[in-house]
C-alpha positions in Angstrom: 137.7 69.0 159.5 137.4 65.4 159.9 140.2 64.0 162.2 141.4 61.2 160.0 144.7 60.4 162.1 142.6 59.3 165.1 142.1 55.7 163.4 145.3 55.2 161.3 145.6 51.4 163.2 142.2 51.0 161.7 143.5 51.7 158.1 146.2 49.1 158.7 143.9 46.3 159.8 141.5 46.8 156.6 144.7 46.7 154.4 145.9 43.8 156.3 142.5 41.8 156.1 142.9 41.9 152.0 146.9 42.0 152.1 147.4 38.7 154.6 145.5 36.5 152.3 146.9 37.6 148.5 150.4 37.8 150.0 150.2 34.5 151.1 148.4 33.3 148.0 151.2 35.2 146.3 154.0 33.4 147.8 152.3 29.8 147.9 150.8 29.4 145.0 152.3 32.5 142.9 150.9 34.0 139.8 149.3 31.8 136.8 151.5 33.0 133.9 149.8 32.9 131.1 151.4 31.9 127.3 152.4 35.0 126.8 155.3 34.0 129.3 155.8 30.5 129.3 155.7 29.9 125.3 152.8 28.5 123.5 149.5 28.4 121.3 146.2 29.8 122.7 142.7 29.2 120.7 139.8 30.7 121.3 137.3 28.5 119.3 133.5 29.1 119.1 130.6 26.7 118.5 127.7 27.0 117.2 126.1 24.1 119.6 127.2 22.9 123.3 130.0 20.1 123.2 132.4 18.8 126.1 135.5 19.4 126.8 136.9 16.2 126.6 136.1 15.6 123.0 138.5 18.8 122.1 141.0 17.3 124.2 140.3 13.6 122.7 140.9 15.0 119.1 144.4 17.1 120.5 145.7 13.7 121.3 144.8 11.9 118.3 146.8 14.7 116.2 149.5 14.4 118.2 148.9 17.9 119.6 149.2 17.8 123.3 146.2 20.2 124.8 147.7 21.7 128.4 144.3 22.8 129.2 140.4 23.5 127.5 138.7 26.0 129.3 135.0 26.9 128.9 133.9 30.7 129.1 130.9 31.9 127.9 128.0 30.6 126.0 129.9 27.6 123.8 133.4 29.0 123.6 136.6 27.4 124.7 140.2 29.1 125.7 142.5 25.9 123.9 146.1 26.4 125.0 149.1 23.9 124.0 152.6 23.4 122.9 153.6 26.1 120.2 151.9 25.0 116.8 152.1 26.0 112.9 148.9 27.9 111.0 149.0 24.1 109.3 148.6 22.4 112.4 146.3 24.2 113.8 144.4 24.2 110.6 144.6 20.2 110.2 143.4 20.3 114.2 140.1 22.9 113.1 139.1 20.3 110.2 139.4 17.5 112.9 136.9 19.5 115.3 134.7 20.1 112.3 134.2 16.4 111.7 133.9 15.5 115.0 131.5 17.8 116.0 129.8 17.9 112.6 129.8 22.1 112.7 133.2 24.1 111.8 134.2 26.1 114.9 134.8 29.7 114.2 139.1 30.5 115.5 138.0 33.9 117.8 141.9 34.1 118.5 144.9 32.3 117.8 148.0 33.8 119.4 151.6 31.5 119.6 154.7 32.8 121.5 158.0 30.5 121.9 159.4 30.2 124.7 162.8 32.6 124.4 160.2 35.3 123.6 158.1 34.4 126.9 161.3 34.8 129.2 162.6 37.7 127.3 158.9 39.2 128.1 158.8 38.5 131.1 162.2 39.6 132.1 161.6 43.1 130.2 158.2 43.3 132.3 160.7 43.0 135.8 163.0 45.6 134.4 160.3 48.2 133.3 158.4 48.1 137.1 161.6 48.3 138.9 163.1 51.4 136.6 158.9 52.9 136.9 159.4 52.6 141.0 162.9 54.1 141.1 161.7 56.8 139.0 159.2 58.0 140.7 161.0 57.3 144.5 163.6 59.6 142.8 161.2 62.4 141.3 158.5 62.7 144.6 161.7 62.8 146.6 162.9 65.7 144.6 159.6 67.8 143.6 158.4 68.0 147.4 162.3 68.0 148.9 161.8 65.6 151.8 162.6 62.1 150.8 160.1 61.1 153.2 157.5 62.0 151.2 159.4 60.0 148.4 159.5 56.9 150.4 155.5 57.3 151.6 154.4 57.1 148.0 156.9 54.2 147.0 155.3 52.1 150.1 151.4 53.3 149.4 152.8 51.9 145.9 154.0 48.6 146.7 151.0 48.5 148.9 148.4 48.8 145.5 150.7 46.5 143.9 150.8 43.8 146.7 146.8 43.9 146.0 146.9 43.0 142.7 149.4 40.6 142.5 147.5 38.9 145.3 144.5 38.9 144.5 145.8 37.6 140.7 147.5 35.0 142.6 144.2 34.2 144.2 142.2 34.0 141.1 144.8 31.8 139.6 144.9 29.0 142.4 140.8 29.0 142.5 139.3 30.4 139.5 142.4 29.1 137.3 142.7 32.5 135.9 146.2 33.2 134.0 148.4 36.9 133.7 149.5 38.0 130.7 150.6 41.1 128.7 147.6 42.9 129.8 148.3 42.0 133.1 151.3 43.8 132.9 149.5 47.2 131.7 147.6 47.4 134.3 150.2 46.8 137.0 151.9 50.0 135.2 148.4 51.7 135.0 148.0 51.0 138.6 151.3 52.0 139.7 150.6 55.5 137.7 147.5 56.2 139.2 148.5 55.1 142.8 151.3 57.9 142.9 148.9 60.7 140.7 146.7 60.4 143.9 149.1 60.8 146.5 150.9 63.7 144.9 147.9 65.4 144.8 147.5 64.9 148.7 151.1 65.6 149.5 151.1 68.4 147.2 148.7 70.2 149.6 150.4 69.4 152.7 153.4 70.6 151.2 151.5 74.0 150.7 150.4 73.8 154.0 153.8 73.0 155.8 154.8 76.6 154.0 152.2 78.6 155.5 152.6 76.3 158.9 156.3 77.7 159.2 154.9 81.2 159.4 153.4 80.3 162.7 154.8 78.5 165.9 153.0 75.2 167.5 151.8 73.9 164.0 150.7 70.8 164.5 151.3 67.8 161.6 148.3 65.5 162.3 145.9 68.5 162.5 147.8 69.6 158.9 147.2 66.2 158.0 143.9 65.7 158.6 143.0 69.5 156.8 144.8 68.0 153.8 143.2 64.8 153.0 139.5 66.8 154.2 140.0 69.0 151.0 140.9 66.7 149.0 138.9 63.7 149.2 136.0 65.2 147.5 138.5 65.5 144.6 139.6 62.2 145.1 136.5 60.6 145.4 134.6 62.0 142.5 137.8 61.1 139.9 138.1 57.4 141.2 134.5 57.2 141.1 134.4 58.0 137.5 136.8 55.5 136.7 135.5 52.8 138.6 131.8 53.2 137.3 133.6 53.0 133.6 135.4 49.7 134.7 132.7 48.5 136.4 130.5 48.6 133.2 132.8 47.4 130.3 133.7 44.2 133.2 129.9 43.4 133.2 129.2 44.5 129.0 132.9 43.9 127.4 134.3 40.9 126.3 135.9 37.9 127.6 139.1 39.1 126.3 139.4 42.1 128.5 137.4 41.0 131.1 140.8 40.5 133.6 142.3 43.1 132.3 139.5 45.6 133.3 139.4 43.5 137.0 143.0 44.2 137.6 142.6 47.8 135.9 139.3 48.0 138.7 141.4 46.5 141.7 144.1 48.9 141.3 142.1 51.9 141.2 139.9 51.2 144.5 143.3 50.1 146.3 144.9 53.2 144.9 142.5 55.7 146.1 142.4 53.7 149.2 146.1 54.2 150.3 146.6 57.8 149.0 144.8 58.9 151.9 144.9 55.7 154.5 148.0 54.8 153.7 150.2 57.4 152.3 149.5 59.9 154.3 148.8 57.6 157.8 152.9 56.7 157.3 154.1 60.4 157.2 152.1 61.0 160.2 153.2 58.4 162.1 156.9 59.1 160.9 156.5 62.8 162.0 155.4 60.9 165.6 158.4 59.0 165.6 160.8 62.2 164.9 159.3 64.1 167.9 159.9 61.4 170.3 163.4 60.6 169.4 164.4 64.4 170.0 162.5 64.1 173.6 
């Protein structure tokens, strides 16, 4: 049995190291919403020869099509994102490109949202993490009958999500990377998996607080500790096998998904992370607190 509990301060300070900076980020800078949110057209536009930037955002301006930002991703293909635009527009703004850059560029994506759809999105988004966190507060609490196993999931929870959001908020202030409707899905993905692997840990302490009640002087950190050492071989090998998937379509897949599978990947190491050093470190150390308030 591997004593896990003797360096639950240790757990902590790791979190803390990757928490302190993205919850900072988080509330200085924020997240980088993308158009999805905020309202407007994004192009994805392909050529077939390197150009610069500034001549994209040269022809926006001389068809009266304010650019809010050109950004160049791989090979010669730029992300164009502006005030919400027509199919004519947008088709006047191609033929512009075309003889300016003597090549037609090839439209890889063109997505345009207004603005009442943005905040309706985004306050939907809100709405549907809140109701997922009360639901599952509500349904640990009740399947193991100790809201204190209901309230050490919700904060191993909030913990993943702090991650994410901060290390989003990270990437948007230096790599000027934006959250969108993907974003979202994995946030709920990660929220989903974060819980499947505590309940999994928690499931066998609960099976091993039964058989501990048979006999006196049981002790919970030594329960603990049996717990997470017969179950982290489980753990291990299932986030492992996610994480190699992610790891490969972020280096092979797209551009288009590239964030998506990031935020996908952060919220499955953070999620098998606290599960067993997070989780499980806050029942123990509320189980402490219990015994010294009755001495």
């Amino acid at each position: 049995m591997i004593r896990f509990s003797k360096y639950i301060w240790l757990y902590f300070f790791i979190s803390a190291l990757v928490l302190v900076p993205g919850v900072f980020a988080l509330v200085r800078w924020g997240l980088k919403p993308a158009i999805d949110f905020t309202g407007g057209t994004l192009l994805e536009l392909q050529f077939a020869s390197d150009i610069p930037a500034s001549a994209i955002e040269i022809i926006g301006k001389n068809e009266q099509m304010p650019i809010a930002s050109v950004q160049k991703t791989e090979g010669n293909t730029f992300i164009v994102r502006m005030n919400p635009e027509g199919s004519e527009q947008i088709a006047k703004f191609q033929s512009s490109l075309a003889q300016a850059t003597k090549e037609m560029p090839q439209v890889l994506r063109n997505e345009t949202v207004g603005p009442v759809l943005g905040k309706e999105l985004l306050g939907k988004t809100v709405i549907a993490a809140l109701v997922a966190i009360i639901g599952i507060l509500l349904y640990v609490a009740w399947a193991f009958k100790n809201y204190k196993f209901g309230l050490s999931a919700v904060l191993a929870l909030a913990h993943d999500l702090s991650v994410v959001l901060g290390m989003f908020a990270l990437f948007g202030h230096f790599l000027n990377i934006e959250v969108d409707t993907l974003f979202v899905t994995a946030v709920l993905t990660t929220m989903s998996f974060s819980v499947h692997d505590t309940i999994v840990v928690f499931d066998r302490i609960r099976e091993m607080l039964k058989r501990a009640d048979r006999s006196a002087g049981a002790d919970f950190d030594a329960l603990c500790d049996r717990a997470l050492t017969q179950t982290m071989g489980r753990s291990l090998a299932n986030s492992l096998t996610i994480i190699f998937m992610l790891v490969a379509i972020a280096l092979l897949g797209g551009t288009t998904i590239r964030w998506f599978v990031v935020a996908l990947l952060i919220g499955t190491v953070s999620g098998t992370y606290s599960s067993p050093f997070i989780a499980t470190p806050i029942l123990i150390l509320w189980d402490r607190w219990e015994k010294r308030k009755k001495i």
